[in-house]
C-alpha positions in Angstrom: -18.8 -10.1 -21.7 -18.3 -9.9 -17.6 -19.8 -7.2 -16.0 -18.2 -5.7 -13.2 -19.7 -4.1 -9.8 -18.0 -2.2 -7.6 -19.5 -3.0 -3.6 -18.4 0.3 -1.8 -16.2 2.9 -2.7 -14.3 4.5 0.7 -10.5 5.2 -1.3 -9.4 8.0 -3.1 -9.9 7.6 -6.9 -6.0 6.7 -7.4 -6.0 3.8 -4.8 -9.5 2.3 -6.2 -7.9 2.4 -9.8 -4.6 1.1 -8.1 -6.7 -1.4 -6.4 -8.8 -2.7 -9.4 -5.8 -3.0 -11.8 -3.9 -5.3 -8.9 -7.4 -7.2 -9.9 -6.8 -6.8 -13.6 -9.9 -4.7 -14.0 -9.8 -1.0 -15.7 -12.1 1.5 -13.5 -14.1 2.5 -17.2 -14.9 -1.1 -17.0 -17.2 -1.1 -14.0 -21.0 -1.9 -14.8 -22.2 -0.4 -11.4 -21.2 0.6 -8.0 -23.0 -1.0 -4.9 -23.0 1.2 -1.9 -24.0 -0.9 1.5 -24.5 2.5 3.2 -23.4 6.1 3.2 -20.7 6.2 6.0 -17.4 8.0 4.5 -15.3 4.7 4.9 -18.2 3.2 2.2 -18.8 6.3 0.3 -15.7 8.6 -0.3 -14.9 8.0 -3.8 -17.8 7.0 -5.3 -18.8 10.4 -6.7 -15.7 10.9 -8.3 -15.0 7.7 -9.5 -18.5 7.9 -11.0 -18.3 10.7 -12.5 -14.9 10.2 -14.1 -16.1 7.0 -16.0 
């Protein structure tokens, strides 16, 4: 199995799931996400991305 981590999270949830599938990785497929630090450009998505899957 490959796990999948997520460093930083500053898109909207439809351009991170945009940007992951250009990668061929689902979003409900992420083991983790790795935030470096908590300025919005790092952090805007995360909560709903994290709380979707």
């Amino acid at each position: 199995n490959d796990t999948y981590v997520l460093v930083d999270c500053g898109f909207s949830l439809r351009e991170t799931e945009r940007r992951l599938a250009r990668l061929g990785v689902a979003a409900n497929q992420l083991s983790a996400i790795l935030v470096t630090h908590e300025h919005a450009d790092h952090v805007h998505g995360v909560g709903l991305l994290s709380r979707r899957y």
